[in-house]
C-alpha positions as CSV (number, residue, x, y, z in Angstrom):
1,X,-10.0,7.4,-10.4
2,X,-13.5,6.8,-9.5
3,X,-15.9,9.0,-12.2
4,X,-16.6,11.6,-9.9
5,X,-13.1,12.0,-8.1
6,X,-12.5,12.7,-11.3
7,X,-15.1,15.5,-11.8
8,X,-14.3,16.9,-8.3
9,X,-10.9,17.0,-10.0
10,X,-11.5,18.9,-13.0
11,X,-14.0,21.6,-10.6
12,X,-11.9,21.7,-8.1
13,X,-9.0,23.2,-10.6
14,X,-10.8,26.6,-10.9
15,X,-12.4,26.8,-7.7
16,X,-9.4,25.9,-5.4
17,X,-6.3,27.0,-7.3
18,X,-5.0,29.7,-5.1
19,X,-2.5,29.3,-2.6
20,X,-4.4,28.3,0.6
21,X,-1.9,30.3,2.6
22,X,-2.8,33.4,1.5
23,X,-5.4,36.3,2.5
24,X,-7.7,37.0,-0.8
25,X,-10.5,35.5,-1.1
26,X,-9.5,33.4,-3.7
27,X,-6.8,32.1,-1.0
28,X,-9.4,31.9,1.6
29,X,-11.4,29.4,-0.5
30,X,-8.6,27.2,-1.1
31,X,-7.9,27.0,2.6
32,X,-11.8,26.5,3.2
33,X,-11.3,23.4,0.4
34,X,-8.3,21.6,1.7
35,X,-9.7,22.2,5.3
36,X,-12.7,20.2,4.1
37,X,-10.6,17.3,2.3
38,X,-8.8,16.9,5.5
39,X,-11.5,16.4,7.7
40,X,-13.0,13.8,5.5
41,X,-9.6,12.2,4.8
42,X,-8.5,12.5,8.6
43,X,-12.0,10.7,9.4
44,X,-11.1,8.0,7.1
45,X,-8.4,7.1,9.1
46,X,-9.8,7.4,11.9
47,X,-7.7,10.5,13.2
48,X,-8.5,14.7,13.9
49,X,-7.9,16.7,11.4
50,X,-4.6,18.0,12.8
51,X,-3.4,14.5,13.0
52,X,-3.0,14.1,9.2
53,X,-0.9,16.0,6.4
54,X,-1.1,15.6,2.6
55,X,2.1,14.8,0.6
56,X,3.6,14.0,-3.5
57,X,2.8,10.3,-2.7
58,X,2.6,7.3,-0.6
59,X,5.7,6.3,-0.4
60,X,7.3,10.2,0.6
61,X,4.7,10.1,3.6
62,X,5.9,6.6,4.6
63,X,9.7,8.0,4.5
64,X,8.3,11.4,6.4
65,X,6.7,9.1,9.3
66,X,9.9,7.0,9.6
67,X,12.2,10.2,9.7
68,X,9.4,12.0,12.4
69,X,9.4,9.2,14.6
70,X,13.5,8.4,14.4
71,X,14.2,12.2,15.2
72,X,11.0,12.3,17.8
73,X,13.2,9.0,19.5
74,X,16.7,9.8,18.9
75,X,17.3,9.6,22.4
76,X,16.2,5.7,23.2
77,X,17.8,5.2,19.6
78,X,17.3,5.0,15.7
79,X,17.1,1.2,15.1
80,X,13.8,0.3,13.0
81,X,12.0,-3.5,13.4
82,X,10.6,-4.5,9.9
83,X,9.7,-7.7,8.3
84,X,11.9,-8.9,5.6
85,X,8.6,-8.4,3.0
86,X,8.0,-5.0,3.9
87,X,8.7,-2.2,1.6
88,X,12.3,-1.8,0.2
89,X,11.7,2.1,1.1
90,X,11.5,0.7,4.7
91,X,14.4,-1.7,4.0
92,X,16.4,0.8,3.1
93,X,16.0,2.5,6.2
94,X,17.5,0.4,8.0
95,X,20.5,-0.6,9.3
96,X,22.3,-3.7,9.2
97,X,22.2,-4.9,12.8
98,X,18.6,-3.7,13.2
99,X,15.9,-6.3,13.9
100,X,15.0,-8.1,10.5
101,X,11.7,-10.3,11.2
102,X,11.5,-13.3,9.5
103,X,8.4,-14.6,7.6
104,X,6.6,-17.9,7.1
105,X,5.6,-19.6,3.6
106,X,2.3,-17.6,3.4
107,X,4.4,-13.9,4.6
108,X,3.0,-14.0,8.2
109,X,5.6,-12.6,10.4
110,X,7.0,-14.5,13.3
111,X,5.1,-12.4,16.0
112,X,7.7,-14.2,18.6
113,X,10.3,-12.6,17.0
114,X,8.6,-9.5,16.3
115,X,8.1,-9.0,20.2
116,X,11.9,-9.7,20.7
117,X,13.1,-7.0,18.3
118,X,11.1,-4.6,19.5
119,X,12.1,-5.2,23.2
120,X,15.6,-4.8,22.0
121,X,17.9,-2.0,23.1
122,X,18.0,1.2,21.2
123,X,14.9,0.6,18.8
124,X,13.1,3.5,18.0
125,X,10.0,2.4,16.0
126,X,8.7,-0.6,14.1
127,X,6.9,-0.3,10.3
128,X,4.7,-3.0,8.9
129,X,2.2,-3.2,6.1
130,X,-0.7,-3.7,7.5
131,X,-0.7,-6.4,4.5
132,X,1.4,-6.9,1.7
133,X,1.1,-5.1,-2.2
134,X,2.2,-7.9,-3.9
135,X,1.1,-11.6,-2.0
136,X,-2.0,-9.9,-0.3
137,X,-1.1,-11.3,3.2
138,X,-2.5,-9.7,6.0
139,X,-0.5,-8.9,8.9
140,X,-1.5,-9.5,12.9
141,X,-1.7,-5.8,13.3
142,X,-3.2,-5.6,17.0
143,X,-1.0,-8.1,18.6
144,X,2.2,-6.8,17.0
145,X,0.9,-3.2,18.2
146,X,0.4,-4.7,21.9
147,X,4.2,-5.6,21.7
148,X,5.4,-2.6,20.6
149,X,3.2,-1.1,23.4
150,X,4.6,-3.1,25.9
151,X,8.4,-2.3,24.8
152,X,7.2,1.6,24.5
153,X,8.0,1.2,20.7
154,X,5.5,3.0,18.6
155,X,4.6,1.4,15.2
156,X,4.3,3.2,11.9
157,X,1.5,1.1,10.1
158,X,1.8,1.2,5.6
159,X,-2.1,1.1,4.5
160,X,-0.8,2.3,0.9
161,X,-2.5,-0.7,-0.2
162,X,-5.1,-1.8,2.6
163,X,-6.7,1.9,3.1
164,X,-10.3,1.4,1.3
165,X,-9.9,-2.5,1.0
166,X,-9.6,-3.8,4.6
167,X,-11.1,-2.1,7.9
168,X,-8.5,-0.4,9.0
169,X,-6.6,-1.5,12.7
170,X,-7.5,1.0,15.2
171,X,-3.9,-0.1,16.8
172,X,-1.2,2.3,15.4
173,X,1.0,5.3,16.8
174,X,1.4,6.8,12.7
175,X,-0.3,5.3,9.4
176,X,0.8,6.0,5.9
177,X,-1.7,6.0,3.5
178,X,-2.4,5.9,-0.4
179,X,-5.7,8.2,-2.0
180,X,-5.3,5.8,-5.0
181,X,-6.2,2.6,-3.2
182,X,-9.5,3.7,-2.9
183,X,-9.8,5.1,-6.6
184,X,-8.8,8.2,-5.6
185,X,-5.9,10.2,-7.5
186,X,-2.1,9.2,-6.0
187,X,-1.6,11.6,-2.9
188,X,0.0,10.6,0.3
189,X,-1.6,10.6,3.4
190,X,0.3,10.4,6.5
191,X,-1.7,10.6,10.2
192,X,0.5,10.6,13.8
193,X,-1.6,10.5,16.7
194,X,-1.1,13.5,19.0
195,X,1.0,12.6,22.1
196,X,3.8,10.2,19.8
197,X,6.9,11.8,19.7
198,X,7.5,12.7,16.2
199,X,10.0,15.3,15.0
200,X,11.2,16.3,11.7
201,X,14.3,17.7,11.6
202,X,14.2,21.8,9.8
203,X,12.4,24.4,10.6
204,X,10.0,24.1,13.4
205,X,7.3,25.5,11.5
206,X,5.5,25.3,7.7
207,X,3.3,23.8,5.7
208,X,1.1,20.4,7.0
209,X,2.2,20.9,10.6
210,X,5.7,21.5,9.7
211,X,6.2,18.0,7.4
212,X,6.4,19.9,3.9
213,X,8.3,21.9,2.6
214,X,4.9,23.3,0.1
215,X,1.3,23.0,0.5
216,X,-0.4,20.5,-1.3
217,X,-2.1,20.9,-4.7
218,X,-5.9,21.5,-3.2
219,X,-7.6,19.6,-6.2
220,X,-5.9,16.7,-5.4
221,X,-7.0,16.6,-1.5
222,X,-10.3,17.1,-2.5
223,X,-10.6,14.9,-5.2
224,X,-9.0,12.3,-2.8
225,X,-12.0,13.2,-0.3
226,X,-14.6,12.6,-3.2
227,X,-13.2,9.2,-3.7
228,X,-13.0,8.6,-0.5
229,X,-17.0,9.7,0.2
230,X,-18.0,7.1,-2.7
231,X,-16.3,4.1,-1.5
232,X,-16.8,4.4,2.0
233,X,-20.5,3.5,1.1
234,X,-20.0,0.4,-0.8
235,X,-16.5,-0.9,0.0
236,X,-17.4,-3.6,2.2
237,X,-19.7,-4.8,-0.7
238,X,-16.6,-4.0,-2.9
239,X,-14.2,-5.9,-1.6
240,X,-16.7,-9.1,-1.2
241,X,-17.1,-9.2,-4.9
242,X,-13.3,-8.8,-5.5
243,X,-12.5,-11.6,-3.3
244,X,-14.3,-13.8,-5.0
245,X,-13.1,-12.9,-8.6
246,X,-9.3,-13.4,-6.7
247,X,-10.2,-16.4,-5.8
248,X,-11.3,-17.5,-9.2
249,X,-8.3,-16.6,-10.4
250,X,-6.2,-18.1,-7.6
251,X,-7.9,-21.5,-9.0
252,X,-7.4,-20.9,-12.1
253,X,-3.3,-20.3,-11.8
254,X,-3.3,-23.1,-9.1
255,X,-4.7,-25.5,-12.2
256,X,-2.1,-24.9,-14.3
257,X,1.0,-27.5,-14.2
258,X,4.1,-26.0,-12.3
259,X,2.5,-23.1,-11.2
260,X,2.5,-21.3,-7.6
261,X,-0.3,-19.3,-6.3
262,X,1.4,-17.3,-3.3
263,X,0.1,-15.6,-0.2
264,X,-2.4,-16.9,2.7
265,X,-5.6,-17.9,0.8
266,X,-8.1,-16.4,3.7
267,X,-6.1,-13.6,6.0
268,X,-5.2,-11.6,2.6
269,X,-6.5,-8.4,0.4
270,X,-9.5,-9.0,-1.4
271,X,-8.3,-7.5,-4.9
272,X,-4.2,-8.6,-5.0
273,X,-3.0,-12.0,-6.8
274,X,0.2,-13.3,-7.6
275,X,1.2,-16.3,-9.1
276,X,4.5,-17.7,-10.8
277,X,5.0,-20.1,-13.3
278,X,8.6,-22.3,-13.7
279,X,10.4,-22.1,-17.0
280,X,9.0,-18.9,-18.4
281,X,10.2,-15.0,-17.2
282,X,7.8,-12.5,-16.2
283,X,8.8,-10.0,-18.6
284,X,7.5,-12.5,-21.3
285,X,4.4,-12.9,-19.3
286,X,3.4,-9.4,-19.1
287,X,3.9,-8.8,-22.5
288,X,1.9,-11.9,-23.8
289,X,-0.7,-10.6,-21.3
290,X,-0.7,-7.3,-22.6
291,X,-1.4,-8.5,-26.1
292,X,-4.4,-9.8,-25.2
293,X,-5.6,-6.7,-23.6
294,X,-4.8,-7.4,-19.7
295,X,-2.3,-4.6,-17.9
296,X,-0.4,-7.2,-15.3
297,X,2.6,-6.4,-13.1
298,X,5.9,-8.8,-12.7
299,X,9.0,-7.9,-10.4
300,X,8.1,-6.6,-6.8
301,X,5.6,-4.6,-5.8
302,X,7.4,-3.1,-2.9
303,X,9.9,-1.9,-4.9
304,X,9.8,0.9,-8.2
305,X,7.7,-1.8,-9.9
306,X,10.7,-2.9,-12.2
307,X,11.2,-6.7,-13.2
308,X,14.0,-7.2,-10.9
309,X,13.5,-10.4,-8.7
310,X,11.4,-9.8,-5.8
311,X,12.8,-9.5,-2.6
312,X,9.0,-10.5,-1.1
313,X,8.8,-14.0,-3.2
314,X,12.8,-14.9,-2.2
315,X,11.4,-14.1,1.7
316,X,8.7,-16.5,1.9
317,X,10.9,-19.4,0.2
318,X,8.8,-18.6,-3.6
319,X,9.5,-19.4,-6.9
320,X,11.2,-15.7,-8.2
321,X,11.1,-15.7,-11.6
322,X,7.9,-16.1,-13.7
323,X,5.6,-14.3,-11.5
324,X,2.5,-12.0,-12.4
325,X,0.8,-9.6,-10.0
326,X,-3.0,-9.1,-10.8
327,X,-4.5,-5.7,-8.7
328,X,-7.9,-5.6,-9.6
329,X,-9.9,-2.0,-9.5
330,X,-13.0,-1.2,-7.6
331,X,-16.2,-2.0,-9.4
332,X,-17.2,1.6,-10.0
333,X,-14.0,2.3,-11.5
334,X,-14.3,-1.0,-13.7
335,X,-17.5,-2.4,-14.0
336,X,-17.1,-5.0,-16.3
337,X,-14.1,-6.4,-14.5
338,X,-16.0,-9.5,-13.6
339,X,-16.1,-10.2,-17.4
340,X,-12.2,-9.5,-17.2
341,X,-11.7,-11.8,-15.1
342,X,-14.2,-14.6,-16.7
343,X,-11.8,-13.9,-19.6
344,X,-8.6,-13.9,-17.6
345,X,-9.2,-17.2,-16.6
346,X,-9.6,-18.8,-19.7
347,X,-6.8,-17.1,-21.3
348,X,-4.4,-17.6,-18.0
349,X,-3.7,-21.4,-19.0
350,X,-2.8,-20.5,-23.2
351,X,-1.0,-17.1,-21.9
352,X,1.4,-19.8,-19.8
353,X,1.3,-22.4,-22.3
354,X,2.3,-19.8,-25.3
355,X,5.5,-18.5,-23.5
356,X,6.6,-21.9,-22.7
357,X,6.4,-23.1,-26.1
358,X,8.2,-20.2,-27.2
359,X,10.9,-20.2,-25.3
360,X,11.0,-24.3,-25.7
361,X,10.3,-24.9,-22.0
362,X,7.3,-26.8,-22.8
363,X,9.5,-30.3,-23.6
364,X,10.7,-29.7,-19.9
């Protein structure tokens, strides 16, 4: 978390700990607090305050909006349009015959297809990333939105990774949102414009308009909003810097013999890599990486984070084994990473070159 999320944090225990439905004034307070966080966070998105609700995480307010806008549409249908590198929350959601959309080497969706499945019978939303956790790719977020407009299809739009990093597309129905992207603690976010039809089914009324069952833990709403006021002002800066240490690193990876540097180079997030390497295992990578002092991630980042092959390599046609995800944090967070990544470089090559040899892959 960002140094003073972190102090808003630790304050924020004593001064907003009470229940901010109740009367007393310690109550009154809390309510006062979250009422405050909300504002800021709902600004962020670009929403009113009565648009958004807090929830436990990300992914739970990605699974709320796609269970509010299902139950909102139940009448045109309940078949969702996704991208076959979108979230394996989302993937689950669906149903077999539902639109699937294909992607291309680099993970851009087929926006042809896209405006097919969402013109199909009975489809009751569509749910993209605005871009992709693990290859970076950025999605065409307005044009996909313009189709689902025309086939009266709204779109839930995943900015879990994009929220603080990338502008954010003024083009969705619902967005789903992550406090920690922006170096804020892990609290989900989720904003539906007023006029979509969204439902959840329960009780008609309760906490965060009715889409928990409890209100949130107030320290954690306002130490997302403290986060959120410190890298508003520099993220643009931010996220320059980053996308030049990626791309260091994107050279570095690309040097090395039988290796693949994945994702579109340009349309991508500034601060995501992956790359994979033939005739080693991730798991091996990740743990000669972490002997040298570097915190890497292998597997899918779309899934629980384990080391099972990624579903997002296998749909753009990528090597599956042997990858390594690199997230970098923002500079206030971590402000030597640019000397990480200086090291990172040089140590990329050995780290490859050292599990190869090991496993006896390097005669290959």
């Amino acid at each position: 978390m960002h140094p003073l999320a972190r102090q808003t944090l630790l304050a924020a225990i004593d001064a907003g700990w009470s229940d901010p439905r109740r009367l007393h004034r310690e109550g009154r307070t809390a309510r006062r607090l979250l009422d405050q966080a909300r504002e800021i966070l709902a600004s962020a998105m670009g929403l009113r305050p009565d648009e958004v609700s807090f929830h436990a995480s990300a992914p739970h307010a990605l699974d709320r909006g796609i269970r509010g806008l299902r139950e909102g549409r139940r009448r045109v249908g309940n078949a969702l349009v996704t991208t076959a590198i979108d979230q394996a929350l989302v993937l689950r959601r669906r149903h077999d015959d539902d639109p699937l959309i294909v992607v291309d080497e680099h993970g851009h969706m087929d926006l042809g297809a896209f405006t097919q499945g969402v013109a199909s019978p009975g489809v009751a939303l569509a749910v993209l990333a605005h871009a992709n956790p693990e290859i970076g790719t950025r999605q065409s977020i307005p044009e996909a939105h313009e189709a689902g407009r025309a086939a009266g299809v709204p779109l839930l739009l995943d900015v879990a990774s994009s929220w603080g990093r990338l502008p954010l597309p003024s083009t969705a129905e619902v967005y789903a949102g992550d406090a920690a992207s922006f170096a804020g603690p892990p609290l989900g976010v989720l904003g539906v414009r007023t006029g979509t039809r969204f439902t959840l089914d329960g009780p008609p009324s309760g906490p965060e308009g009715g889409r928990e069952l409890a209100e949130p833990w107030v320290p954690l709403a306002l130490a997302a909003a403290e986060a959120w006021r410190q890298s508003e002002v520099d993220h643009r800066t931010d996220a320059a810097r980053a996308r030049e240490l990626i791309d260091r690193v994107r050279a570095s990876a690309g040097q090395v013999p039988e290796v693949q540097v994945v994702g579109d180079p340009i349309e991508r997030l500034p601060h995501v890599v992956t790359f994979s390497a033939l005739y080693v295992d991730g798991e091996a990578l990740v743990h000669e990486f972490d002997r040298r002092g570097f915190a890497v991630a292998s597997g899918s980042a779309c899934t629980a984070d384990t080391l099972e092959p990624s579903h997002v390599l296998a749909g753009i046609g990528a090597i599956t084994h042997g990858n390594v995800r690199l997230t970098l944090p923002m500079e206030s967070v971590a402000p030597a990473r640019s000397e990480w990544i200086d090291r990172f470089c040089v140590e990329l090559p050995e780290v490859i070159s050292t599990v190869r040899a090991r496993l006896g892959t390097d005669r290959l």
